[in-house]
Structures are given as structure tokens and as C-alpha cells.
N, C-alpha and C positions, 0 to 999 in steps of 0.2 A: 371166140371174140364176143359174142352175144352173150355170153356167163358172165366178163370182164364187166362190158357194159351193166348187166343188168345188178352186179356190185357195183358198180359204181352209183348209181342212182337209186341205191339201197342205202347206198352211206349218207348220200346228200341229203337225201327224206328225213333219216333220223339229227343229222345236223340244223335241219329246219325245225323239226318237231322239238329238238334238242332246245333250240334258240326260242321258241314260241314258249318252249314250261319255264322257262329261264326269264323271260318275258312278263308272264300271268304271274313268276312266284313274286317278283320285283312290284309287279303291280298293286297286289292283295293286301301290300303292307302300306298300303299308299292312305293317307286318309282324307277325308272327303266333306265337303263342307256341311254344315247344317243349316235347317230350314229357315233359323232365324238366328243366325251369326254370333250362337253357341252361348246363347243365353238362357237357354231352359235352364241350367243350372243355378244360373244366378236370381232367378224370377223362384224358384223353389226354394232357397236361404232366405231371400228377402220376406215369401211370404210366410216362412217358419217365424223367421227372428221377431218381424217387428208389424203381420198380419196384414199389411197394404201387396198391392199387386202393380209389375212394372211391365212394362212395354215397350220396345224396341218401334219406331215407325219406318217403315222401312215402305210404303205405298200409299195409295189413296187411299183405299178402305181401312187400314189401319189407323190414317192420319183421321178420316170422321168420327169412327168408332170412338178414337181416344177424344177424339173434340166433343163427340157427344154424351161419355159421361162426364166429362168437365164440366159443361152446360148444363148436366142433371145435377152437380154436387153443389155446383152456385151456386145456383138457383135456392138453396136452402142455408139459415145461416150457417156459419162457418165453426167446427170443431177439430179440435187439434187433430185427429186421427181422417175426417174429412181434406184438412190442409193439406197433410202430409200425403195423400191418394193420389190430390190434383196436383201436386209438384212433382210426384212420380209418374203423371200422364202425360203433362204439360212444361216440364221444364225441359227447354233446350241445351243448356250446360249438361244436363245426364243424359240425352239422347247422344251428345260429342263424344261423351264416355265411352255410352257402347257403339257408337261407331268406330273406338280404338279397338275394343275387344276384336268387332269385325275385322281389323285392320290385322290384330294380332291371329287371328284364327288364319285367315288368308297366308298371313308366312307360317306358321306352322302346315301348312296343307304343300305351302309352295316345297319346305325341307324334307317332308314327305314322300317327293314326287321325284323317278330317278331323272340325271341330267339330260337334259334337249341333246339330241346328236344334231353335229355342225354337215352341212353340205356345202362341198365347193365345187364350181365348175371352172376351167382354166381354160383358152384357146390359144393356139401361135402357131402363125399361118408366116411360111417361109419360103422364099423362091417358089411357090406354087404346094408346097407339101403343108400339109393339113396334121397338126398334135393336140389332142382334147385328151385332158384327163381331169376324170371325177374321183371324189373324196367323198365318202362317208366315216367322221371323226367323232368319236364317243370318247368320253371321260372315264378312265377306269379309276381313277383320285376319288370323284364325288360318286360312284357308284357302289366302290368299296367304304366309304366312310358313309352309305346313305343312313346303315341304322342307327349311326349316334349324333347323325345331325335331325333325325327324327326322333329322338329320345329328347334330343334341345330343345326342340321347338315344343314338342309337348309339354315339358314343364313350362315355358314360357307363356304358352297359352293357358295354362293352369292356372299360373301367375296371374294372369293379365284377368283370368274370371274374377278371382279375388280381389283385384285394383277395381274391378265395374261393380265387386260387390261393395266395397269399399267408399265407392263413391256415391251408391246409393243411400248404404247409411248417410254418410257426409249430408248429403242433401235431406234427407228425413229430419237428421238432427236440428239442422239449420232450421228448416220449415217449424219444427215443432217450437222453436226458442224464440224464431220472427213471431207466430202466433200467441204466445202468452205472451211475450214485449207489447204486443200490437193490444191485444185483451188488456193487460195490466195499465195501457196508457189511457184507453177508453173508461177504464174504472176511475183513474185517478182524475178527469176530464170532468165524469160524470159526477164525484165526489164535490168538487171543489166547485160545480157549477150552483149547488145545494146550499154550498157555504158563501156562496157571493149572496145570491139571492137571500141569506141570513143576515149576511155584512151589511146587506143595500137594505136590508128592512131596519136591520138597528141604527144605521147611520142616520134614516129617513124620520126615526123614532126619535132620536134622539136629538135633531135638529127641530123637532117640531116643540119638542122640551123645551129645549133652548128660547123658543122665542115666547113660550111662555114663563119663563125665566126659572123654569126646575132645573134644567142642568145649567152647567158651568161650560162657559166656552173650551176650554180643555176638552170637556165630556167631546162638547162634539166633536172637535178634532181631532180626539184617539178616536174615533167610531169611524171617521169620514176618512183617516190614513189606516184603518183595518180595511174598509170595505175599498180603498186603491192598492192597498197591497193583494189582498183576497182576486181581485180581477187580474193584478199581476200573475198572481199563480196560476191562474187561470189560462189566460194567454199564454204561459210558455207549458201547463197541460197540454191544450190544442196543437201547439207546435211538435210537442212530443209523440201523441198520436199520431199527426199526419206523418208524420215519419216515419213511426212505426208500421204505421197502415203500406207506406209503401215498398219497408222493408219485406212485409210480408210477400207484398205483390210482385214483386223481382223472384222469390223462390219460387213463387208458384207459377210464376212464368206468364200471369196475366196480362191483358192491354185490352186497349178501347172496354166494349161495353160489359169482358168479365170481370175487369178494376174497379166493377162500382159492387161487389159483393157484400155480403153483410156480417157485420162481429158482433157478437154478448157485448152487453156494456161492463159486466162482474164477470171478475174470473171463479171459474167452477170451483166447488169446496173440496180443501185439500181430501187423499185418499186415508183412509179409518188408518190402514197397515202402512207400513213404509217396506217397503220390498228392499231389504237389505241383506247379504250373506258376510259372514265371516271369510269365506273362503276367495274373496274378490279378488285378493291376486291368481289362487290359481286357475279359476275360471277365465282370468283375464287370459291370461297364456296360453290360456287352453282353446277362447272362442275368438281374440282377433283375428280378424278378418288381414290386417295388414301386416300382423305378423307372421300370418301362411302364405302370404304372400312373397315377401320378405324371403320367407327359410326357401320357397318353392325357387324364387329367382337366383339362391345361393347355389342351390342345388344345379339349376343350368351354368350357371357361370362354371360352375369346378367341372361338369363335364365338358364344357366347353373349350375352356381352359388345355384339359386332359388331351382332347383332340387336336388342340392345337400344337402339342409341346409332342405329340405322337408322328405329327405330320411335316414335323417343324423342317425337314431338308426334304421334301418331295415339292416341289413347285409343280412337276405337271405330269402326267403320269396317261398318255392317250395311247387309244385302239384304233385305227386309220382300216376303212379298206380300198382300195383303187382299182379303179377300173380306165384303162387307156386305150384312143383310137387314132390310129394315126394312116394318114392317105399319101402317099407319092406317087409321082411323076416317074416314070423311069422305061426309055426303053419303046416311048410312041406308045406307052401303057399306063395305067393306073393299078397301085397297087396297095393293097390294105390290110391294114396286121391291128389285131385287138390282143390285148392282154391283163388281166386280172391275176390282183396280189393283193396283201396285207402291209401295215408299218406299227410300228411298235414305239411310241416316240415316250421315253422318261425320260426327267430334267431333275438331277438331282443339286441338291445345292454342296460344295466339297468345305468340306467345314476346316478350312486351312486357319481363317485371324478368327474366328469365334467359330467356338464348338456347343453352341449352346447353352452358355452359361447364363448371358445376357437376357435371353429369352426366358429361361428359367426362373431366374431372378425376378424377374419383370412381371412373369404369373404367378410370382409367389406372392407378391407386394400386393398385386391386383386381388389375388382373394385373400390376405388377411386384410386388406382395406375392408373388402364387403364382410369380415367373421365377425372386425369388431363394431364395425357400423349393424350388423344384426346382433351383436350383444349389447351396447346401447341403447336401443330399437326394447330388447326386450326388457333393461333395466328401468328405460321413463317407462313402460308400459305399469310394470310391477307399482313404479312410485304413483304413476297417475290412477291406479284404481284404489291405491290405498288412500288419495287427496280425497277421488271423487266420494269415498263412504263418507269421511271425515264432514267434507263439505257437505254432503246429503242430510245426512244426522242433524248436523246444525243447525242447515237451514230449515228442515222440520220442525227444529225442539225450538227454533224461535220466531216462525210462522206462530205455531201453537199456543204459542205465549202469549203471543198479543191477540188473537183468537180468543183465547181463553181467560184470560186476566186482564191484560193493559185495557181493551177495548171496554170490556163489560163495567170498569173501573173509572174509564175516564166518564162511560154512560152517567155513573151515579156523581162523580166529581160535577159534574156539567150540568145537572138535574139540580143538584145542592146548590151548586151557585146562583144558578135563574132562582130558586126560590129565598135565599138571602137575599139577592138585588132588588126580586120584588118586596120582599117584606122591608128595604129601603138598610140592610145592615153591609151589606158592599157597595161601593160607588162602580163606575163603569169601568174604570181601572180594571179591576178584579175580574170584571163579569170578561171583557174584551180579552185581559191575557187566561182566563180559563178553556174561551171558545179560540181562541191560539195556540193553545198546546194540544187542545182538542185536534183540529186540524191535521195538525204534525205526526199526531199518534196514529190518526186514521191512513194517510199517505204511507207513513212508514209500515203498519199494516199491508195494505196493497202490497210496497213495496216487498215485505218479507214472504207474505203467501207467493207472489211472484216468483221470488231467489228459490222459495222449495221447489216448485215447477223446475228450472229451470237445473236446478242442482238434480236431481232426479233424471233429468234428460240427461246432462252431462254423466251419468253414475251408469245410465246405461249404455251410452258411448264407451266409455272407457273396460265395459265389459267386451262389445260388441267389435267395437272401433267405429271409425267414421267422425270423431269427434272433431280432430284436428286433421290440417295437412301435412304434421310434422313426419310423418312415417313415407320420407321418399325411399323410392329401390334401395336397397344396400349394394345392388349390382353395379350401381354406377361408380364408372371410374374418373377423377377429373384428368 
């Protein structure tokens, strides 16, 4: 008798130890959150790609820290590679970002983790007799499917790093193209404020002619409608800056007293080199950010998919174990009986009007929706890196132009005329539409050093990504 027993509570030891390795091995594969909501990765791209550093705030000391190099960038005027720092410290729209990634790292951890067991407890109390039975119910469906809905979820979050890298470019880009707009409006501002105060001197000159009867009423009335038009331009300069100025300040996330920071009035001189490759598309393909993204969310959808169409007539597939206690009445006595068992409860579905075709069908439409929305995805990408060189070149080779010839050219056209009008062989006519096309040349100057900036920005988005928001999931289905 004492042999039997002590087999039997040999068997149950190993039945426990059995269920505890069964347990730990289930566990091991579980994965676990990071320290800062699995952004090292993407804080490592960003400051490879494009050398600014990003930050998740996720507390108080994080939130000063980021406020107080903000505080320290302002503080000094403002440079594109400065701008783009403080929009990656202080803008709220990329903080929402990686609060998705957080979001996405979280269910990935949650598919990771095996299913919750359900506990129930019952009572029914009768004529005086007493039934309790408990349920301990575990899922063997989500426990045998755990590794490839953890395979899902991991690309998903993989995915989702590359959407927060993605979106950091976005916002670098943005920042860097609000700050030359912002620059290039403050130049044109400053330009045209040069040329009033020219118009108001020759208007002021020229009136004073007039009344000693040198010029001709005409004279001064082309002089006096240059120097109203001249403040026109002026006035919608200013209006253009302050726009500008506040375009910028929306990216960088500023208010109250860091919106009063400071700009260049000139935008800086273009670069000697133009950093151009022949090979821009395949770089392209090779370094979007959203289109790893893209292939990584293809890649979950089709195991997803796979699982789904493998799982497709099991609705419910549980391990129950019960344990019951029941009391009666019987006899001027009370009497009590316990009993422990198992249940075994699958639900399959009987494939009588549809055997799966439907569903089939259904995942097959769903992923070549997302194959060809990812080969589109990668055709603009190809075409747009082959615009952005195109555009880049251009806007270089005719920044440089008016740089290099227009400018220096209209210098001596403008120089010749003042000393004709003084030596009295042009009238005002002449001299007024020479310092008018003058003008014009200098603006569109501004203007075209501007476009290289900003085509250059866009040249390296389209390497990078993050230009546009045209690159949504390919996983989605409508």
C-alpha cells in the first residue's frame, strides 16, 4: 500500500515539474518591453541619416532636459541643422508618433504573451443541498498558434519603428524647408527695404528738380509711382516673412517667449559640390525608410493571413479542469462528496455551404491589394528620386547663374546707367526702368538660391524618405 502511494505522488511531482518546464519554456519566448518604448533603434537611424538626436518624453526629467536644450538653441540665432534639433526636441506631433510606436511595441509584447486562463466559480443551493463547482479554462487555439502570432506582431513592430523613423524624417524635412522659406523671406524683406529707401531718395530728388523746373512733371511722377509701387513690394515682403516666420514656428513646436527667436537676414552661400549620385534610384530603394516599412507590413499581413486560412474551422479549441464540492442533507446527517476531472471542449465549424473558398478568395484579394499597392509604393519612389536629381541640378545650375552672371551684370548695367543720367544723356525714364529690372533680377535671385536649398532638401528625402505622406501601409485594406 505505501509503494502504491509513494508512486503515486512520484507521478504527480513530475506532472507538476512537468507543467512548471512547460510553463518557463512558454514564458522565455515572451518578449518584454523597453526602457524607452523601443526607440533606440530609431534614435540610432536618425542620428546616422541626417546627425540631429531625438527624444521620446516620457517624464519630468526628460520633459526639462528636452526644454532646456531648446532654451540653449534659441537662445543663439537660428540655423537650419539648429532648427531641425529643436523640432526633433520640441515638437508635439513627433512625440504622438512615438507614442504609436509605444502603442505598437505594447501589442506586440501583449501577442507574445501565452493566453490569460479564465476562472469560474458556480453555486446552486437546493432543498438544503449545497453544488460548487470551479473551472480553471485555458485556450489551447491561442497557445498552439502563440508562435506565429508572435512572428506577427514582431514584424509589425518593426514596421511601426520605421513609420516613427519615417516620421522623423517628415518633420526634419519640413523644418529644414520652413527655415530657408523663413530665411529667404527675411532676405527679400531686407532687399526691397534698401530699394524703397533708393525709390524715396530719387522720388524726394526728383521732386525737388521739379520745383526748380529741371525735371518735367512726368519725371516726377514715374519716380513717385516707382517709390509706391517699391513700398508695395515691400509690404507684401513683410507679410511674407511673418508667415514664414510662423510657418517655421509651428514645426518647431515654439510658443510664448521661444517664438520670439532669431533668423539671418541672408541666406547662407550655396554649397562649392552639389551632392548628387547617378545611382539615386537604386539607393532610393535600397534606403526608404517607408518602403521597409511597407515590404515589413506585407510580410505580417501574409503571415497573418496564412494563419488565418490554417485556423479557418477551429472557433474554439479549450482545456477546462474542474474541481466540484457538493453537501447533503440525508439521514439526520450531512454528507459531502468532492470530485476532480478535466473537459476537453473543441468547436469546430462543419464546412457543409462553404468549404472555404470564400475565405480564401477573400485573403487572396486582401494580399494582392497590399503586393500591388507595394509595387506602386516602389514605382513613385524610383520616379521621384529620378525628379528629385533632375530638379536638384536645375535648381543649382540656375541659382548659379544669376550668382554668377545675371547679378554681377545687372551691377554694371545699373552702374552705366547712373552715370549716363548723371552726365544728363538718359532721362528718368531709363534710369527708373533700369533700377526696375534691377529689383526683379535681385528677388528672383533670392528666389532661385532659395529653390536650390530647398530642391536639395527634397533630393534627400526622396533618398531617405519622409518627404511626402503619400506612402500609407500597403496593408491596409478598405
Amino acid at each position: 500500500m505505501r509503494s502504491r502511494q509513494t508512486f503515486g505522488l512520484a507521478k504527480r511531482r513530475r506532472f507538476q515539474l512537468g507543467s512548471v518546464a512547460l510553463v518557463a519554456l512558454t514564458l522565455s519566448g515572451c518578449a518584454t518591453f523597453g526602457g524607452d518604448g523601443g526607440l533606440t533603434p530609431v534614435r540610432a537611424q536618425v542620428a546616422s541619416a541626417i546627425g540631429a538626436d531625438t527624444i521620446k518624453i516620457s517624464s519630468r526629467s526628460t520633459a526639462a532636459a528636452a526644454a532646456s536644450r531648446v532654451k540653449a538653441l534659441l537662445a543663439k540665432p537660428l540655423t537650419a541643422d539648429s532648427a531641425v534639433q529643436i523640432a526633433l526636441l520640441n515638437n508635439r506631433g513627433l512625440q504622438a508618433e512615438y507614442n504609436a510606436l509605444g502603442i505598437s511595441e505594447a501589442a506586440f509584447v501583449e501577442a507574445s504573451l501565452p493566453p490569460n486562463p479564465i476562472v469560474s466559480v458556480s453555486g446552486v443551493v437546493t432543498d438544503g443541498a449545497l453544488s460548487i463547482e470551479r473551472r480553471l479554462v485555458g485556450s489551447v487555439l491561442d497557445l498552439l498558434t502563440l508562435p506565429a502570432r508572435r512572428k506577427i506582431g514582431e514584424k509589425q513592430f518593426e514596421a511601426a519603428r520605421y513609420r516613427a523613423i519615417e516620421a522623423t524624417f517628415r518633420l526634419a524635412t519640413n523644418t529644414r524647408k520652413a527655415y530657408y522659406k523663413a530665411v529667404a523671406a527675411r532676405n527679400r524683406a531686407s532687399f526691397l527695404e534698401q530699394a524703397r529707401l533708393s525709390a524715396e531718395a530719387a522720388a524726394d530728388l526728383t521732386r525737388k528738380l521739379g520745383e526748380t523746373g529741371s525735371a518735367t512733371k512726368l519725371d516726377q511722377a514715374r519716380a513717385s509711382a516707382f517709390y509706391a509701387e517699391t513700398s508695395n513690394q515691400l509690404a507684401a515682403a513683410r507679410l511674407e516673412a511673418g508667415l514664414a516666420f510662423e510657418s517655421l514656428t509651428r514645426e518647431l513646436g515654439a510658443w510664448g517667449a521661444d517664438a520670439t527667436y532669431k533668423l539671418p537676414n541672408r541666406l547662407p552661400a550655396l554649397p562649392r559640390k552639389i551632392q548628387t549620385s547617378d545611382q539615386a534610384e537604386v539607393e532610393a530603394i535600397r534606403k526608404r525608410v517607408d518602403l521597409i516599412a511597407a515590404r515589413l507590413e506585407l510580410e505580417a499581413l501574409a503571415q497573418s493571413l496564412k494563419l488565418v486560412d490554417a485556423t479557418r474551422y477551429v472557433s474554439a479549441f479549450d482545456l477546462a479542469g474542474l474541481a466540484n464540492f457538493e453537501r447533503t442533507k440525508a439521514n439526520g446527517g450531512v454528507e459531502t462528496a468532492r470530485s476532480r476531472g478535466g473537459a476537453l471542449d473543441l468547436q469546430l465549424e462543419i464546412p457543409i455551404f462553404d468549404f472555404g473558398e470564400t475565405s480564401r478568395r477573400r485573403n487572396a484579394e486582401i494580399y494582392m491589394q497590399a503586393v500591388n499597392r507595394f509595387g506602386m509604393l516602389a514605382v513613385n519612389i524610383r520616379s521621384q528620386a529620378r525628379s528629385a536629381l533632375l530638379s536638384y541640378r536645375a535648381a543649382n545650375d540656375i541659382a548659379r547663374q544669376y550668382r554668377n552672371n545675371v547679378i554681377p551684370m545687372r551691377k554694371v548695367v545699373s552702374e552705366e546707367t547712373q552715370l549716363r543720367y548723371n552726365g544728363m544723356l538718359i532721362d528718368v525714364f531709363e534710369l527708373l526702368t533700369t533700377a526696375r529690372e534691377g529689383i526683379e533680377s535681385n528677388l528672383a535671385s533670392i528666389d532661385a538660391q532659395r529653390d536650390a536649398f530647398l530642391a536639395g532638401i527634397d533630393f534627400q528625402s526622396a533618398i531617405l524618405g519622409g518627404g511626402t505622406a503619400e506612402a500609407a501601409s500597403v496593408a491596409n485594406s478598405d
